[in-house]
N, C-alpha and C positions, 0 to 999 in steps of 0.2 A: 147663881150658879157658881158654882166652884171650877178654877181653873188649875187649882193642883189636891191630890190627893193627901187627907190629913191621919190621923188617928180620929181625930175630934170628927171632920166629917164624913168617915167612914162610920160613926155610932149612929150620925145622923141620917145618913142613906141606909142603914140596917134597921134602922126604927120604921122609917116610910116605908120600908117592905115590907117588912113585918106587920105592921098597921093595915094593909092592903089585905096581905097571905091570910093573917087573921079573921078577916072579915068577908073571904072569897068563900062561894059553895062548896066547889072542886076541895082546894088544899085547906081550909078555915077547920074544917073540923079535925082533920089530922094532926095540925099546927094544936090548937086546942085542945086534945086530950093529950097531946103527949107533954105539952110544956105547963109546968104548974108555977115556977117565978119565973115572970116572963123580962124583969128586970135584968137578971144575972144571965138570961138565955143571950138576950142583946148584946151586952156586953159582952161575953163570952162569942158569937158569934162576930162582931166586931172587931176582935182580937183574934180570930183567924184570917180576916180581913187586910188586917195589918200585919200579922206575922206573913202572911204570903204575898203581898202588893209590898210593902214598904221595908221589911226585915226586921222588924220593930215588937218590941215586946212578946211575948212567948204563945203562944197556943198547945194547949194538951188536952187530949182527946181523942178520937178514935169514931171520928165523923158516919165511917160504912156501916158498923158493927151499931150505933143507935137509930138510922137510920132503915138497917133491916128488921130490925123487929115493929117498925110502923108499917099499916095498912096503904102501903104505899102504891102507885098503880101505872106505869106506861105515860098513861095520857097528863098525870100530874106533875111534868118534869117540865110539858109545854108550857103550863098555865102559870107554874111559879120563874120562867123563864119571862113570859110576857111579860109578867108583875115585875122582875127584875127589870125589865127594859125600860118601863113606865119610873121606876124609883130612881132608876140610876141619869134618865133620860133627865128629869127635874133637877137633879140634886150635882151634874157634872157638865161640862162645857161639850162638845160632842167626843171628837176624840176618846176624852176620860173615861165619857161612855160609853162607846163603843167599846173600850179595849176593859170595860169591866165586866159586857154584855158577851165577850170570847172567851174570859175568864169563867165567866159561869157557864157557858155553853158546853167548854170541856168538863167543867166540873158537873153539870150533868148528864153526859154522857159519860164520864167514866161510875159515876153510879150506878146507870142504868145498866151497864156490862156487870158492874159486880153485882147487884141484885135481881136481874132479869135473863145474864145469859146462862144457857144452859148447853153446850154442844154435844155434850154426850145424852141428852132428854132428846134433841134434835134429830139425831144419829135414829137413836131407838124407834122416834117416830115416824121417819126415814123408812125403816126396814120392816 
């Protein structure tokens, strides 16, 4: 277990999830059609990792906007959360994990707003 957060073992806590996410019912096939080099995905995901925990090397990209065009669904935000819990639980001392496990928590819930809320759909169905 890691007691501080690296660049290096942030590749390696995005590979165990991945490895997981990959091979789950729920999100496995989503993860699967849409990633076709899953090397450069890792990396790449990695390095948002560290650009936002450490300050460290650059992230570019536009996370929301590839995101909604996958068949994405409510209930798959829990499973790849739990899977996050499970990667992160192994691969960090507790603390690290936890405070990686609130990191992604906000980060999916603000997904879930930009892909799922609707208030003006709500209003209409309201009325």
């Amino acid at each position: 277990m890691h007691s501080q957060v690296t660049p290096e073992n942030l590749r390696e806590l995005v590979g165990r999830f991945y490895g997981r996410a990959r091979a789950d019912a729920l999100i496995g096939p989503v993860f699967n059609a849409a990633i076709d080099d899953w090397d450069h995905h890792l990396d790449h995901i990695a390095q948002f990792w560290a650009a936002g925990l450490l300050g460290v090397g650059r992230f570019t990209g536009r996370p929301m906007a590839k995101h909604m065009r996958q068949p994405i669904t409510p209930p798959m935000f829990d499973r790849w959360l739990a899977l996050w819990k499970e990667a992160t639980d192994e691969t960090y001392v507790p603390p690290i994990a936890q405070a990686l496990q609130t990191r992604a928590g906000r980060i999916a819930e603000s997904f879930k707003l930009g892909m799922f809320y609707r208030p003006s759909e709500d209003q209409a169905a309201a009325n």
